[in-house]
N, C-alpha and C positions, 0 to 999 in steps of 0.2 A: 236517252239512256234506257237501256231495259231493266227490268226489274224479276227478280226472282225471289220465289218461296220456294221455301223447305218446308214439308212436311214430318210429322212421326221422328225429327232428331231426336237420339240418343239422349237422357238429363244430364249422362254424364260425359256425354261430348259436347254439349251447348255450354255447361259448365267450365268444360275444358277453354272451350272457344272464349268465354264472355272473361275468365283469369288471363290467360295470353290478349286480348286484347287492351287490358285494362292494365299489363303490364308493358303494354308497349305505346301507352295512351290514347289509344283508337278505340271506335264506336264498335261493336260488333260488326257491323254492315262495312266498316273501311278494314278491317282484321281480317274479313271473308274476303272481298277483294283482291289483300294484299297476299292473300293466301292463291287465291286463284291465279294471280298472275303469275306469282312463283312457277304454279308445280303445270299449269296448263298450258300447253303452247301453242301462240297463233299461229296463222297460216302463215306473215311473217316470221315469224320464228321459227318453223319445220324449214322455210327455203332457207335462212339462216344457217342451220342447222347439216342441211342435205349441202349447201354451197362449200362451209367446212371442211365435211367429209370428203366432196372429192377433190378439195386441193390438199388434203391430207394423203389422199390415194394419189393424184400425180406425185407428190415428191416423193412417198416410197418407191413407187413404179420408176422413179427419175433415174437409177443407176439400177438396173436389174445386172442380177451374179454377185453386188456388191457382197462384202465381207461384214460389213463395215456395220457394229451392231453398241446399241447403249451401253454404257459400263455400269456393271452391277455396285448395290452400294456399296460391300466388302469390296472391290475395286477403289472405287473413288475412297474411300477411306485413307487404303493403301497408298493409294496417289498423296492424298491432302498430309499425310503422317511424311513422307518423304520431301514435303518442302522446307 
């Protein structure tokens, strides 16, 4: 496993970091972690990602000319209030 430093942090973002960790019962070092995996994404997870997106573009592209579009939520309201 590799190992990283930080230099020159912010006191009042280490600060920040060592409260969120200590309230979520982690060491700083597993808070960073849990933080990185969150918000950075691996190279699995961009093909994830991209794999997604164009099965989301085939099934728009699946009926072109279609009409046929979501109903707004004042729609569905209207729908749900008429049952």
């Amino acid at each position: 496993m590799s190992t990283l430093y930080v230099e020159n942090l912010p006191e009042d973002l280490y600060e920040a970091l060592r409260t969120q960790a200590r309230e979520h019962g982690k060491s700083i070092s597993a808070e960073v972690i849990s933080l990185l995996r969150e918000n950075i994404p691996t190279p699995d997870e961009l093909a994830r990602r991209r794999s997604l997106l164009q099965c989301a573009r085939r099934l728009s592209a699946r009926r072109p000319g279609s009409t046929w579009r979501f109903p707004t939520a004042e729609e569905m309201q209207r729908k749900d209030r008429l049952r």
